[in-house]
PyMOL CGO cylinders between C-alpha atoms (Angstrom):
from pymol import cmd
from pymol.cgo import CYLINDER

trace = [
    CYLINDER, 106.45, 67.55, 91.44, 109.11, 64.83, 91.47, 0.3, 1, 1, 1, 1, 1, 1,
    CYLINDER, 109.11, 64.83, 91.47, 109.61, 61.36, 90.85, 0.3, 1, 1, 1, 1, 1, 1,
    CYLINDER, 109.61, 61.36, 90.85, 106.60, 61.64, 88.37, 0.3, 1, 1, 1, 1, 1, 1,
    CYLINDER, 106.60, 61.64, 88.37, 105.45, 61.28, 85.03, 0.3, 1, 1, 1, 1, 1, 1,
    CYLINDER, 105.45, 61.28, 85.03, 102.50, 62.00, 82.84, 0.3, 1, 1, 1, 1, 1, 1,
    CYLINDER, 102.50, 62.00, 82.84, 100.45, 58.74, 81.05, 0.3, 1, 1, 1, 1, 1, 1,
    CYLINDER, 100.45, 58.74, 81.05, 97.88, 58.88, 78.41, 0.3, 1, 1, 1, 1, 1, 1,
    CYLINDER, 97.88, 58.88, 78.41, 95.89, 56.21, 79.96, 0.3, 1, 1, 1, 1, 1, 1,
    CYLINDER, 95.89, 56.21, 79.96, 94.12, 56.59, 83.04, 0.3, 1, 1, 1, 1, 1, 1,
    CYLINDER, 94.12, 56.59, 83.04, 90.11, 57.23, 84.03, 0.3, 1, 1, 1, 1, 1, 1,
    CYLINDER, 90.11, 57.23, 84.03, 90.20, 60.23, 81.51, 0.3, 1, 1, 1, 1, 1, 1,
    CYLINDER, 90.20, 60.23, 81.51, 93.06, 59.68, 79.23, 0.3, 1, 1, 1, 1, 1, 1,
    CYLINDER, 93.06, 59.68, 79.23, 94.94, 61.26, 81.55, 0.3, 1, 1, 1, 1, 1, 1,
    CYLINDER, 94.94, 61.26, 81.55, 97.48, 59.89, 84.80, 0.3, 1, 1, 1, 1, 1, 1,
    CYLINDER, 97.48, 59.89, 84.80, 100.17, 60.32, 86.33, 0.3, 1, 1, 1, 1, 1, 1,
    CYLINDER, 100.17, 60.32, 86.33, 102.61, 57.51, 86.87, 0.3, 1, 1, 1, 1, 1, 1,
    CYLINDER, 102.61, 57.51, 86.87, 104.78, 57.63, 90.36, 0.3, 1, 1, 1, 1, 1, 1,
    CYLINDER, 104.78, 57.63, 90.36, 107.96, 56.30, 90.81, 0.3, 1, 1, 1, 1, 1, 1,
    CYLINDER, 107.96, 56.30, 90.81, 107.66, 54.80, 93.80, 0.3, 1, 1, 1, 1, 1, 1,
    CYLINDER, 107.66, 54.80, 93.80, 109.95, 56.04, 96.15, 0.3, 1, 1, 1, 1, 1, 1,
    CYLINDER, 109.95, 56.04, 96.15, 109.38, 58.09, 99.40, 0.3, 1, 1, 1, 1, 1, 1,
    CYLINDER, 109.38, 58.09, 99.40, 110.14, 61.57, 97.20, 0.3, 1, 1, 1, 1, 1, 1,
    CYLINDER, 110.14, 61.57, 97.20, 107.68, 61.17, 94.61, 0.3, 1, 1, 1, 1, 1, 1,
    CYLINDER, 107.68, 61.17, 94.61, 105.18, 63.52, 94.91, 0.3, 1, 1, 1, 1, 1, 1,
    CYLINDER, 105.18, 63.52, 94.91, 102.53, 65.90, 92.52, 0.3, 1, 1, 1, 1, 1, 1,
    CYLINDER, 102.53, 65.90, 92.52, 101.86, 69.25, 93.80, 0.3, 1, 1, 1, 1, 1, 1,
    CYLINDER, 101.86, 69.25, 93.80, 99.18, 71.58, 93.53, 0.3, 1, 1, 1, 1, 1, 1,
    CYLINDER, 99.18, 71.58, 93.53, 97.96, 74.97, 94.66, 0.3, 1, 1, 1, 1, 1, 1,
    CYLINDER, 97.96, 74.97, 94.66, 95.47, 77.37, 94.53, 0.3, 1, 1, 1, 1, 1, 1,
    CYLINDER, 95.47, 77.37, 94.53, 92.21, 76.08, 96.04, 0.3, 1, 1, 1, 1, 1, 1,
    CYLINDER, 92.21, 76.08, 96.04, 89.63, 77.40, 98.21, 0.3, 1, 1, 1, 1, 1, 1,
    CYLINDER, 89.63, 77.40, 98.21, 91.58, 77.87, 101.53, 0.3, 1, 1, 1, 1, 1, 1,
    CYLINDER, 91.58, 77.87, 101.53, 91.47, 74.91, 103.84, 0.3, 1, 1, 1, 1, 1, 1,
    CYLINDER, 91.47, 74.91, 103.84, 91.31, 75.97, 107.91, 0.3, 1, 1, 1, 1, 1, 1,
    CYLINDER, 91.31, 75.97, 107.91, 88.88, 78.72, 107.21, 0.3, 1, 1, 1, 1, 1, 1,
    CYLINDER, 88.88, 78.72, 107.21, 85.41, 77.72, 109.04, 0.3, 1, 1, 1, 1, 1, 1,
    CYLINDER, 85.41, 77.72, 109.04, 82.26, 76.77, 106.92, 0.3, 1, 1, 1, 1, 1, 1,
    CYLINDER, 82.26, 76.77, 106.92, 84.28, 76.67, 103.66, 0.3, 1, 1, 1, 1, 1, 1,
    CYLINDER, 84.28, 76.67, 103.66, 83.17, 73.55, 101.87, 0.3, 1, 1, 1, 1, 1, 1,
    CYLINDER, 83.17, 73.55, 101.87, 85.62, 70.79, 99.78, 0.3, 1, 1, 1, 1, 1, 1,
    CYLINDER, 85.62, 70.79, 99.78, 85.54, 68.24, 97.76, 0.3, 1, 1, 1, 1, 1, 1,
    CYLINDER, 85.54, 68.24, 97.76, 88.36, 66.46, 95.59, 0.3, 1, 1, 1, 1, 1, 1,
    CYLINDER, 88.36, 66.46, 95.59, 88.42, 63.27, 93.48, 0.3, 1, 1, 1, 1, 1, 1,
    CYLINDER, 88.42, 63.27, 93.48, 90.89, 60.86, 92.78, 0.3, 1, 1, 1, 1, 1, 1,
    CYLINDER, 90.89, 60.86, 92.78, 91.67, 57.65, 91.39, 0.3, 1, 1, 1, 1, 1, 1,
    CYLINDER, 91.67, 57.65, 91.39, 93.68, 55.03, 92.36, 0.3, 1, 1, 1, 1, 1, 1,
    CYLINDER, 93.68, 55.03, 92.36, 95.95, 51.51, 90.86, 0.3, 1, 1, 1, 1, 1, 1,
    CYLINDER, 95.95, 51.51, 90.86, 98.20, 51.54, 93.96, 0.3, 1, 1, 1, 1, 1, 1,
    CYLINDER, 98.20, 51.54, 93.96, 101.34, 48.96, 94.03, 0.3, 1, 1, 1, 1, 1, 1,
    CYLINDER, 101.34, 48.96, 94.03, 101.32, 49.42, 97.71, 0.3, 1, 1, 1, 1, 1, 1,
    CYLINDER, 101.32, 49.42, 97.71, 98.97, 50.49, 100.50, 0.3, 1, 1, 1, 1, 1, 1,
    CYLINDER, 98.97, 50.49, 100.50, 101.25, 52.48, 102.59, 0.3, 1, 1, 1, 1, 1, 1,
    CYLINDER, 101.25, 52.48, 102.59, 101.66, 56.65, 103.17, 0.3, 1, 1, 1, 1, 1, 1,
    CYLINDER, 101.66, 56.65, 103.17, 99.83, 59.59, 102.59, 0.3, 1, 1, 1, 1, 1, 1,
    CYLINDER, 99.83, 59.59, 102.59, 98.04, 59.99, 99.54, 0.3, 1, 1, 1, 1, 1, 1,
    CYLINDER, 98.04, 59.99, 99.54, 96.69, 63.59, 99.59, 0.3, 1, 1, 1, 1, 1, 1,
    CYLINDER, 96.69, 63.59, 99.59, 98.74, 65.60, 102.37, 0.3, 1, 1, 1, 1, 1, 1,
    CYLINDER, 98.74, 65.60, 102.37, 97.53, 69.37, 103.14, 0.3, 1, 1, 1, 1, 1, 1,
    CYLINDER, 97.53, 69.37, 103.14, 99.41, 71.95, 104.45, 0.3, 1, 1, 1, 1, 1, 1,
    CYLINDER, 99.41, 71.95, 104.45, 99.99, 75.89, 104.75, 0.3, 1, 1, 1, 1, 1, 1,
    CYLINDER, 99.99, 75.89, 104.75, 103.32, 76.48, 103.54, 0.3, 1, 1, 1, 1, 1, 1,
    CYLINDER, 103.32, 76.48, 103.54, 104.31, 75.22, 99.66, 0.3, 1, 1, 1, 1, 1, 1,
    CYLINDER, 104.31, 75.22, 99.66, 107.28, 73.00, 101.43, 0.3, 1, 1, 1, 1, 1, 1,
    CYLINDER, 107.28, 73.00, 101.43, 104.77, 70.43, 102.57, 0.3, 1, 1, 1, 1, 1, 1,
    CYLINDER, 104.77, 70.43, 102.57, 104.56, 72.14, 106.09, 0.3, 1, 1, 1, 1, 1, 1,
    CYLINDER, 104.56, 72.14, 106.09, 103.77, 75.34, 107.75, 0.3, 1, 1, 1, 1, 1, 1,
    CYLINDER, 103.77, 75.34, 107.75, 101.33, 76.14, 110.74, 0.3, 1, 1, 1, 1, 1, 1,
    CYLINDER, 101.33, 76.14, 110.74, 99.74, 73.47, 110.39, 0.3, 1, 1, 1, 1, 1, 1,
    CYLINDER, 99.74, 73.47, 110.39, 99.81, 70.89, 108.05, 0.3, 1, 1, 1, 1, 1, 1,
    CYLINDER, 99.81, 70.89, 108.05, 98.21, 66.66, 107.64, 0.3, 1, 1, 1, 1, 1, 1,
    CYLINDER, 98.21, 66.66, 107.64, 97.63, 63.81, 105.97, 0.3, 1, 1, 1, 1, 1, 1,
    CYLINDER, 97.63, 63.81, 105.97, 93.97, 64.14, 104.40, 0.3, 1, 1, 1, 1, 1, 1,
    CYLINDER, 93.97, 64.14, 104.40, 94.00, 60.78, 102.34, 0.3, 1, 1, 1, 1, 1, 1,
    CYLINDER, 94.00, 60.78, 102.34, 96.21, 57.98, 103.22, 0.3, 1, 1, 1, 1, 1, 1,
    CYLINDER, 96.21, 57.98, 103.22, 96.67, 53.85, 103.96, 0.3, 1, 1, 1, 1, 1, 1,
    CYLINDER, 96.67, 53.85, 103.96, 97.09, 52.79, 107.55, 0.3, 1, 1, 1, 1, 1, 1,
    CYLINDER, 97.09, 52.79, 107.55, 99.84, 50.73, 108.56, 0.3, 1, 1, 1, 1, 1, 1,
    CYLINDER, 99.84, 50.73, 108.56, 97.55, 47.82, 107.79, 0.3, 1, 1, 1, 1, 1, 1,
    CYLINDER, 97.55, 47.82, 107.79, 96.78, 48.65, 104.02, 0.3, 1, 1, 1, 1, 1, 1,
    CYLINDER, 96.78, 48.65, 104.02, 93.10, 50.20, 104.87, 0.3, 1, 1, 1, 1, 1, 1,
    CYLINDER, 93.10, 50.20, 104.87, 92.07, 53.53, 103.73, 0.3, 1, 1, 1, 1, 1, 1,
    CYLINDER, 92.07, 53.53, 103.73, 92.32, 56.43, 105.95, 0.3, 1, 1, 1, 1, 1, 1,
    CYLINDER, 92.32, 56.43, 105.95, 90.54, 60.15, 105.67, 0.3, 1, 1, 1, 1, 1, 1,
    CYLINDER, 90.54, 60.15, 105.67, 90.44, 62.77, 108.37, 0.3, 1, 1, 1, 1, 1, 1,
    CYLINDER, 90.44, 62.77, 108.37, 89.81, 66.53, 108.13, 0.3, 1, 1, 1, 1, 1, 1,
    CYLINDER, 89.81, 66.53, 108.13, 91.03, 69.61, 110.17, 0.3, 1, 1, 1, 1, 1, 1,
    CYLINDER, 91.03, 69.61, 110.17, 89.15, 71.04, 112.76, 0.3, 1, 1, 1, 1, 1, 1,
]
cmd.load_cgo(trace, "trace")
């Protein structure tokens, strides 16, 4: 991760606190491969957002942030609303 840092308040006594800027980020790995047919997901999240702009939850196949392919799954349009979409 960067621009980060861990809270202990939050839903469960736990958060993490973003600094804002357009390299803060919190990165994880490890889950059941996404762009494999019938393989289910699910993910939860909560949310205090300052502002209602750019990607919230952003998949992709390489560890960089990009790879073969690679998408915003969770993120605020350019008019604040909340936007999902999934591969296909």
């Amino acid at each position: 991760g960067s621009s980060y840092s861990t809270v202990s308040s939050g839903r469960l006594l736990q958060a993490i606190s973003f600094a804002g800027t357009a390299s803060s980020y919190f990165q994880a790995s490890g889950f059941t491969p996404f762009g494999v047919n019938n393989q289910a997901f699910s993910f939860s999240l909560w949310l205090q957002p300052q502002v209602r702009s750019g990607s919230l939850v952003h998949l992709s196949a390489g560890s960089n942030g990009v790879g073969s392919w690679c998408f915003s799954l969770l993120g605020f349009a350019s008019n604040g609303t909340l936007v999902a979409q999934v591969y296909n």
